[in-house]
Legacy VTK file of the C-alpha trace (Angstrom):
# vtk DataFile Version 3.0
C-alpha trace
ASCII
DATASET POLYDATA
POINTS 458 float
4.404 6.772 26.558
3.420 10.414 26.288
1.203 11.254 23.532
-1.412 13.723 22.619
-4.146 14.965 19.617
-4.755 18.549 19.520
-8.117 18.335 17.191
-10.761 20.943 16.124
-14.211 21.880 16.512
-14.193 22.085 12.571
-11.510 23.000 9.869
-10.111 26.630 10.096
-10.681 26.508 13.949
-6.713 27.130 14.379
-5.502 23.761 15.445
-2.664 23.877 13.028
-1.054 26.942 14.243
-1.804 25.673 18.115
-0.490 22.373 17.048
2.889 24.235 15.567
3.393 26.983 18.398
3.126 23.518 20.665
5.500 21.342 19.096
7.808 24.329 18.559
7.204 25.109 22.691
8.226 21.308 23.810
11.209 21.098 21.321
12.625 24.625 23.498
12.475 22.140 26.282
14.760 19.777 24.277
12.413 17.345 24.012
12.496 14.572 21.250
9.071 15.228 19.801
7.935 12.806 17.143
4.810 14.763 15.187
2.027 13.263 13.402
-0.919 14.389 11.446
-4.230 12.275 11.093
-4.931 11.959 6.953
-3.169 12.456 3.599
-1.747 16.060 4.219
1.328 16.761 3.272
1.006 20.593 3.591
1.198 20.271 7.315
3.843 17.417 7.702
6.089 19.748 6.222
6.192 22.505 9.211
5.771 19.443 11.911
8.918 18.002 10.303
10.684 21.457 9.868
10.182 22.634 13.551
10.730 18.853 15.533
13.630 17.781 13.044
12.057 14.338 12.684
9.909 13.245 9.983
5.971 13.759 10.131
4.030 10.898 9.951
0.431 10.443 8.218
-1.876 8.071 10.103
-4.641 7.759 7.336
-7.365 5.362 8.414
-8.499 4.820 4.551
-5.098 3.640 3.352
-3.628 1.683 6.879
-5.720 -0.728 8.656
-5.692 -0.363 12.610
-2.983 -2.428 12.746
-0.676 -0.535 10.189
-1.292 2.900 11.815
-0.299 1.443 15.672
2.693 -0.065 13.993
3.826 3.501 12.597
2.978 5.028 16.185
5.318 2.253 17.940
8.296 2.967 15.302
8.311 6.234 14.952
7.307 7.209 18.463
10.161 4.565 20.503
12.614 7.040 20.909
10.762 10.434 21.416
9.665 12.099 24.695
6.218 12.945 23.315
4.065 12.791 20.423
2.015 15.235 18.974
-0.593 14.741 16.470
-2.847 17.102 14.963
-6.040 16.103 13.665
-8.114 16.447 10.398
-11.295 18.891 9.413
-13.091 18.832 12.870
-12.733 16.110 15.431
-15.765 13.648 14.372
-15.040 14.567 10.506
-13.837 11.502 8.317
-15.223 10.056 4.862
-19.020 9.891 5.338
-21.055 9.892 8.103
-19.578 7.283 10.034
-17.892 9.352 13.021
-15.315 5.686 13.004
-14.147 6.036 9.369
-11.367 8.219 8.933
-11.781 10.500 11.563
-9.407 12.232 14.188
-11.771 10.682 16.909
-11.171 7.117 15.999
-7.572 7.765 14.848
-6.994 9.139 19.027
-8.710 5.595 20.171
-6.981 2.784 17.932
-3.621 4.847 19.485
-4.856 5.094 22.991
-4.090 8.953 22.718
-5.923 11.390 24.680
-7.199 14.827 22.807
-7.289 18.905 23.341
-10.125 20.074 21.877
-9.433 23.945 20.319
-12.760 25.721 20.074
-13.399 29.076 18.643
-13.974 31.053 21.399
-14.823 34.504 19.293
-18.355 35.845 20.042
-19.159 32.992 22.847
-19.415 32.812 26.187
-20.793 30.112 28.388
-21.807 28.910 24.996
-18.755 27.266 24.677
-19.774 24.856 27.377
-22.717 23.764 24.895
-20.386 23.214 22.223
-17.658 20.946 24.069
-20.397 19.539 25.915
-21.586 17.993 22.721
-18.309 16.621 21.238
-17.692 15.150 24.833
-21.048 13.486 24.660
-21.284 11.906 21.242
-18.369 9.079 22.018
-17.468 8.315 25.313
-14.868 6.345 24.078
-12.678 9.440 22.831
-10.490 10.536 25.775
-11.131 14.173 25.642
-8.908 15.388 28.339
-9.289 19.329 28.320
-9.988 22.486 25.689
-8.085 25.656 23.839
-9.761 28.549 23.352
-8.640 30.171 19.786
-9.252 33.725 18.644
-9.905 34.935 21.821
-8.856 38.560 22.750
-9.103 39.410 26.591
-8.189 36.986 29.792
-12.010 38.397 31.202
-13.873 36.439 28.274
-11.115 33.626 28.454
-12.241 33.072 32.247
-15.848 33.407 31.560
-15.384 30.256 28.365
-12.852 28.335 31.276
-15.528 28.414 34.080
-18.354 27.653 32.006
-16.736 24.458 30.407
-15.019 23.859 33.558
-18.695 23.844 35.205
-21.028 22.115 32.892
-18.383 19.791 31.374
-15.897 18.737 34.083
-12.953 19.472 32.181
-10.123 21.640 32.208
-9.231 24.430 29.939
-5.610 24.600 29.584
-5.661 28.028 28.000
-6.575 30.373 25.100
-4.945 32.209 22.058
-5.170 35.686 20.642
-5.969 36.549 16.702
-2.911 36.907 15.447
-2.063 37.902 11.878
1.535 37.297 12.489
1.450 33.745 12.338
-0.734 33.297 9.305
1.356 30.409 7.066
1.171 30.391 3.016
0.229 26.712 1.885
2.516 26.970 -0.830
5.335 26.296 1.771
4.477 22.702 1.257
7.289 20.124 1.442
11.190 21.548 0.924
11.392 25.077 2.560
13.636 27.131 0.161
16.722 27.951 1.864
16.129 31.456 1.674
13.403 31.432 3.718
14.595 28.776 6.582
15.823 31.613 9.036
12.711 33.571 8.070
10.626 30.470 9.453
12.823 29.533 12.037
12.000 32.957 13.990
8.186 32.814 12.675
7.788 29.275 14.994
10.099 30.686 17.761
7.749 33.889 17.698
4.691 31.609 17.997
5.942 29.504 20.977
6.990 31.898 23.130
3.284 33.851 22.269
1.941 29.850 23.032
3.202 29.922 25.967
2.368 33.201 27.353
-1.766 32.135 27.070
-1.632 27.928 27.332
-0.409 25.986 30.366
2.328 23.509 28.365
3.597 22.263 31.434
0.087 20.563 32.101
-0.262 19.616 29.077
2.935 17.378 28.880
1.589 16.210 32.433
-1.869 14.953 31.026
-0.003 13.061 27.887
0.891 10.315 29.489
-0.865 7.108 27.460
-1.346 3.718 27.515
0.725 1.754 24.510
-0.423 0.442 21.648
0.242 -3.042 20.281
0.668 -3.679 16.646
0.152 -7.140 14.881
1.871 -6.333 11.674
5.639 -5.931 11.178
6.878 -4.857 8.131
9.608 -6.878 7.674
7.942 -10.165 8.175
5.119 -8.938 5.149
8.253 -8.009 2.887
9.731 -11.158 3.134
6.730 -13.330 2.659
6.417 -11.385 -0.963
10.406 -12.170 -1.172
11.013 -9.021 -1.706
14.059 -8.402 -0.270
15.492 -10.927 -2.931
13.782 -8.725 -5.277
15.415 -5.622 -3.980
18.795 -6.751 -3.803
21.988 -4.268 -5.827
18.666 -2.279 -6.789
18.880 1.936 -7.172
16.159 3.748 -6.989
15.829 7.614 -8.370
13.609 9.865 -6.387
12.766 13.486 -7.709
13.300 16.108 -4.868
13.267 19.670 -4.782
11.288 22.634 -4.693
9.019 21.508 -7.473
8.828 17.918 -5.907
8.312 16.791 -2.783
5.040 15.326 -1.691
6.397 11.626 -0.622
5.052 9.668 2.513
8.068 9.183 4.535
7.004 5.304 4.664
7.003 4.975 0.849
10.795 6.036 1.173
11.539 3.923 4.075
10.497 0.833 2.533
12.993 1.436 -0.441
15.801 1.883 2.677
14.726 -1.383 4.394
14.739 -3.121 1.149
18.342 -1.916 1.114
17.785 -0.475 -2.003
19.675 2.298 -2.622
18.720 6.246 -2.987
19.856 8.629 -5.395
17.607 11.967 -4.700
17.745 13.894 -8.130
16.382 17.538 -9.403
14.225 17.950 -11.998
15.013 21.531 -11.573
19.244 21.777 -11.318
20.727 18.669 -12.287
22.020 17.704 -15.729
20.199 13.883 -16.001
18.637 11.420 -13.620
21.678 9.557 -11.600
21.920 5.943 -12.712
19.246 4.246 -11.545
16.680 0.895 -11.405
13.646 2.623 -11.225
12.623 5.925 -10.834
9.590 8.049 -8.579
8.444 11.419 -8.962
6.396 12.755 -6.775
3.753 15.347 -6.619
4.439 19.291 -5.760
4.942 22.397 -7.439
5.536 21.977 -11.452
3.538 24.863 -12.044
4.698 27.240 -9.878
8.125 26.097 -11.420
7.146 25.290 -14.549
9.617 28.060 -16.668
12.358 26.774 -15.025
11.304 22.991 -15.389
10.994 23.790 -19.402
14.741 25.120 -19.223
16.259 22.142 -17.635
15.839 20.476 -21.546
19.106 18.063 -20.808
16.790 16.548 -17.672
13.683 16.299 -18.847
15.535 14.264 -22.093
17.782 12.288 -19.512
13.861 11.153 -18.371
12.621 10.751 -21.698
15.009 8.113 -22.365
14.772 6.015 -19.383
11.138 5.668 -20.666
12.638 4.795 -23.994
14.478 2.333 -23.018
11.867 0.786 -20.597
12.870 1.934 -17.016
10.144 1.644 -14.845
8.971 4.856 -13.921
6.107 5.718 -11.015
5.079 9.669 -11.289
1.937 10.784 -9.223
0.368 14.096 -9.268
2.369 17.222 -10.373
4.357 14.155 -11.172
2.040 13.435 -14.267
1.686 16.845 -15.068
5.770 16.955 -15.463
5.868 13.760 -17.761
3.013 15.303 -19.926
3.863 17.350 -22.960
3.147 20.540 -21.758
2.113 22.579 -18.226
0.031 25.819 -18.715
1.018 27.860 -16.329
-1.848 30.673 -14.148
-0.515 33.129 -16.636
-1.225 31.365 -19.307
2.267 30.471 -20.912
2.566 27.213 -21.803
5.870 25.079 -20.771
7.416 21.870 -22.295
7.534 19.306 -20.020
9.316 15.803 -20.526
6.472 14.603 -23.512
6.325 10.849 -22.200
1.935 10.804 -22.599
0.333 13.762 -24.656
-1.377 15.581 -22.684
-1.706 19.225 -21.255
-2.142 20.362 -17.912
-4.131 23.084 -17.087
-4.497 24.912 -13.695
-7.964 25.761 -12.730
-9.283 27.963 -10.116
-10.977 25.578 -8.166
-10.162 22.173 -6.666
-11.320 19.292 -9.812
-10.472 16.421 -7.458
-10.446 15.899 -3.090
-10.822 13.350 -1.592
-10.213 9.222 -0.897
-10.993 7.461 -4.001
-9.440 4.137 -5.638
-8.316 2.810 -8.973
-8.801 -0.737 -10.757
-6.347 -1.335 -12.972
-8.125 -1.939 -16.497
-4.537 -2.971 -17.974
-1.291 -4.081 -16.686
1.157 -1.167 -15.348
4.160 -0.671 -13.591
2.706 -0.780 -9.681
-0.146 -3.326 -10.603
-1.879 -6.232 -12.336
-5.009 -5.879 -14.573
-8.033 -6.256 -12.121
-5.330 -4.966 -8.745
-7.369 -2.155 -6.648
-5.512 0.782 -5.467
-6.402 3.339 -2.477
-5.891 6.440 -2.346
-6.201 10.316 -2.529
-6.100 12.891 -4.975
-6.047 17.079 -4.523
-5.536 19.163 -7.525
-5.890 22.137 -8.766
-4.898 21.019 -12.447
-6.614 18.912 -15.226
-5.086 16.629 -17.687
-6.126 17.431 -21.349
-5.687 14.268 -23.618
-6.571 11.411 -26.013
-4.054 9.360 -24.126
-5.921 6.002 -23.024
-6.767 5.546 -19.215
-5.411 2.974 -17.382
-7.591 3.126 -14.018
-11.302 3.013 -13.599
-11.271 5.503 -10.600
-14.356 5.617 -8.132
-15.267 7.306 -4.863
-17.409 5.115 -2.096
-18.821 6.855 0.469
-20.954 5.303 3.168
-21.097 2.120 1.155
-22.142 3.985 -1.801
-20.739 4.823 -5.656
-20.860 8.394 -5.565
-18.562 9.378 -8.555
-16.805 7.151 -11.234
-14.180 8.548 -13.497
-11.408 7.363 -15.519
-7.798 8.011 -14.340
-3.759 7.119 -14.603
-1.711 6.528 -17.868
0.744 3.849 -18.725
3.194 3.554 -21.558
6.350 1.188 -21.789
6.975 0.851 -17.974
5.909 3.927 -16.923
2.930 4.964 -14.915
1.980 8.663 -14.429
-1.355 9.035 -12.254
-3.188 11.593 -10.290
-3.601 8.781 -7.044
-1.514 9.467 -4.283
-0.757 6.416 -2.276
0.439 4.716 0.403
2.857 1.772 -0.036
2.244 0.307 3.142
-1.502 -0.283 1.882
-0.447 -2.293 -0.818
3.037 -3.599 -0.939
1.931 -5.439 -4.550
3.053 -1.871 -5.799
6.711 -2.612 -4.723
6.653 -6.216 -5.592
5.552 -5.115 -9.200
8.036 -2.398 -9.819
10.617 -4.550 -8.192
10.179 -7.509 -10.930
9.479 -4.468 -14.005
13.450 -4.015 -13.292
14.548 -7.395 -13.519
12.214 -7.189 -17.305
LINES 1 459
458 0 1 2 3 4 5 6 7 8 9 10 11 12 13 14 15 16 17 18 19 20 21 22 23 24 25 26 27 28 29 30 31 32 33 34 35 36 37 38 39 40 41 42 43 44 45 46 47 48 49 50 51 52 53 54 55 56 57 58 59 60 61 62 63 64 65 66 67 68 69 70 71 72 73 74 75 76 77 78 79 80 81 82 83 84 85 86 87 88 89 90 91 92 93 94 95 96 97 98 99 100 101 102 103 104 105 106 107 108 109 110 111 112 113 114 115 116 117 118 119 120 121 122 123 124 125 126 127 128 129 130 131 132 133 134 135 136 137 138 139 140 141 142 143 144 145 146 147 148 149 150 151 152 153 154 155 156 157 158 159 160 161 162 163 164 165 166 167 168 169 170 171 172 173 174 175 176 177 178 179 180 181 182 183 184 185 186 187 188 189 190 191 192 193 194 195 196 197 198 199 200 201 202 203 204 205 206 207 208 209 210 211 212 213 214 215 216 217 218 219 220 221 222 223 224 225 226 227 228 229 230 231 232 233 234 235 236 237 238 239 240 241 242 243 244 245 246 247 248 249 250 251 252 253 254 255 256 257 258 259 260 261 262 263 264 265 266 267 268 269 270 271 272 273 274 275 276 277 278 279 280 281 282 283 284 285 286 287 288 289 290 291 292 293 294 295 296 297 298 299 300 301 302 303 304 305 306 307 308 309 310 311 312 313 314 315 316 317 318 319 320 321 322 323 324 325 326 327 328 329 330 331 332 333 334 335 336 337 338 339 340 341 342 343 344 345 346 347 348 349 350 351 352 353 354 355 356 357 358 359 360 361 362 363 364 365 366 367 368 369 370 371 372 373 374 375 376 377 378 379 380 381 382 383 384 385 386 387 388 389 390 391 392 393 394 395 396 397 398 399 400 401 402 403 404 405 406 407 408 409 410 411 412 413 414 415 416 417 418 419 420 421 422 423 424 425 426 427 428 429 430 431 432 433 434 435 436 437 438 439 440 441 442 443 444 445 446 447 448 449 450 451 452 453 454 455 456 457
């Protein structure tokens, strides 16, 4: 099996745009190449899945078990050429300072994968030795198997940084990479590229290979992928059927928002629902007339505000939604999926959009992050994924808040290194409908399916 990491020294050290110009290199080479990225990002995903063609998996150590994440590596992976996954923050980074929780480095060992380590080579010279020589030293165990140079200008100082780690280090350098404005990528092309822009994009990645593969040896580094297999213990299947819920499933629809203005799903969470045989009806909040006739419906996080003028024109959708809820639908919204089934979204320019009006409540964009992070919510009442008392993992990122009197239905709390460091309250539920901030991953808890599941037969 051919598989490899390309991780970072630290966030911002250019391992996404390597990552991208590599993938983008091997699929020129018609290779099958099955992309993955280490953590809850769905920002990145989005341009593995857009340049390989095949879905981006997360491997996210805080909401899969070992066993969960080798079992998404052996699906996803059986059919490829190679895997590429690109790492989180820098390579020993996770949640806390346990280098073995959450971290690229551990994610590379529970999948047997060896790792390129991209350094920033700007303003460093045999220097660089010092700094891989450390990250090769503080776990053996990682299988650090050669180094990128990023951001550097002239082949002279590449040679000097390849001798030097070459000579104090033992390993290889398999090339470097130039500052390059060019390739600089806007976040907010998160999840569904817009049409529009597809050809745009499509010669933006073909640029960045062809500059990828004028500075970094690719040929070597599909040589030096090759990997031992992993071995999972858990199969999906078997743990569905033990909760019966393919019984459960059975002649069940399910309506998923997706569209510019939604998007953010883990391709697992979706899979499930397709080997549940349930079927999918993808709807758009945005352009269609009324949710498709449905069991159950999910909205996912994204971009209401950004799209928030056109979400408040769409009235005959959002009251399409509006009376699902009425009439007791079960309905799972997370992130800008809350914000939608609020009453109202204030937008950066301060206009304020109607939204659906499920929970009262106005979101507010602010100009710094409120919530990052792994954190995880006990249910303090019953709701549409979970019992009173059920724990949920997962992850939340926004740049909004939620202003209401609405009642809480989560005690939310972040644990790092064993400790309580913040406790807030979180998640609203009315009728059969659950709007929440959490981001998670099905696969962590399939309770969440079971429960929505037996809210349809109700």
């Amino acid at each position: 099996m051919k598989k490899i990491m390309i991780a970072g020294t630290s966030s911002g050290v250019g391992k996404t745009t390597i990552s991208l110009g590599i993938m983008r290199a091997l699929t020129k080479r018609n290779l099958k190449v099955q992309p993955y990225k280490v953590g809850p990002d769905y920002i990145d995903p989005s341009f593995h899945t857009f340049i390989t063609g095949r879905d981006s998996r997360n491997l996210d150590s805080y909401m899969l078990d070992d066993e969960k994440i080798k079992y998404i590596v052996n699906t996803a992976s059986k059919d490829a050429d190679i895997s590429v996954i690109e790492g989180v923050m820098g390579l020993y980074d996770g949640f806390g300072t346990d280098i073995d929780n959450c971290s690229s480095s551990y994610t590379s060992k529970i999948t047997k994968t060896p790792v390129i380590l991209v350094i920033n080579g700007k303003a460093m010279a045999a220097s660089a030795a010092a700094t891989v020589l450390g990250y090769l030293n503080l776990d053996k165990n990682v299988n650090i198997i050669g180094v990128i140079a990023n951001n550097v200008k002239t082949e002279s100082h590449f040679n000097i940084i390849k001798e030097s780690v070459k000579k104090y280090c033992g390993l290889e350098v398999f090339g470097y990479f130039p500052p390059n404005d060019k390739f600089a990528l806007e976040s907010r092309h998160l999840g569904l590229v817009p049409m529009d822009e597809v050809e745009k994009l499509s010669e933006k990645f073909s640029s960045l290979a062809d500059e990828i593969e004028k500075y970094i040896d690719v040929d070597r580094i599909i040589e030096l992928s090759e990997s031992e297999e992993v071995v999972s213990k858990f199969d999906l299947a078997e743990e569905m059927e033990k909760k019966n819920l393919f019984e459960l499933a059975e002649g069940k629809t399910v309506a998923i928002a997706h569209d510019k203005a939604f998007n953010f799903y883990y391709r697992e969470n979706i899979e499930i629902f397709e080997k549940l045989g349930i079927e999918i009806k993808y709807f758009s909040p945005l352009e269609d007339v009324e949710v498709p006739t449905c069991d159950f419906v999910y909205i996912g996080g994204g971009f209401p505000e950004i799209f928030a003028e056109e979400l408040e024109k769409n009235e005959s959708i959002r009251k399409s939604i509006f009376d699902l809820y009425e009439n007791n639908t079960p309905i799972y919204a997370e992130c800008g999926g809350l914000m939608y089934l609020g009453k109202s979204i204030i937008d950066k320019s301060g206009v304020e959009r109607s939204m659906v009006g499920i929970f009262e409540g106005v979101s507010e964009m602010t100009p710094r992050l409120r919530r990052f992070g792994y954190c995880e919510g006990k249910a303090i009442e019953k709701t549409v994924i979970s019992k009173e008392g059920d724990c949920i993992r997962g992850h939340e990122f926004h740049h909004s808040i939620f202003k209401s009197d609405e009642k809480c239905a989560y005690k939310m709390r972040k644990i790092r290194d064993g400790k309580v460091v913040d406790e807030w309250e979180g998640g609203y539920s009315k009728k059969n409908t659950l709007a929440t901030y959490l981001h998670t991953h099905f696969y962590n808890n399939l309770d969440c399916i079971e429960n929505i599941l037996k809210n349809c037969e109700r």
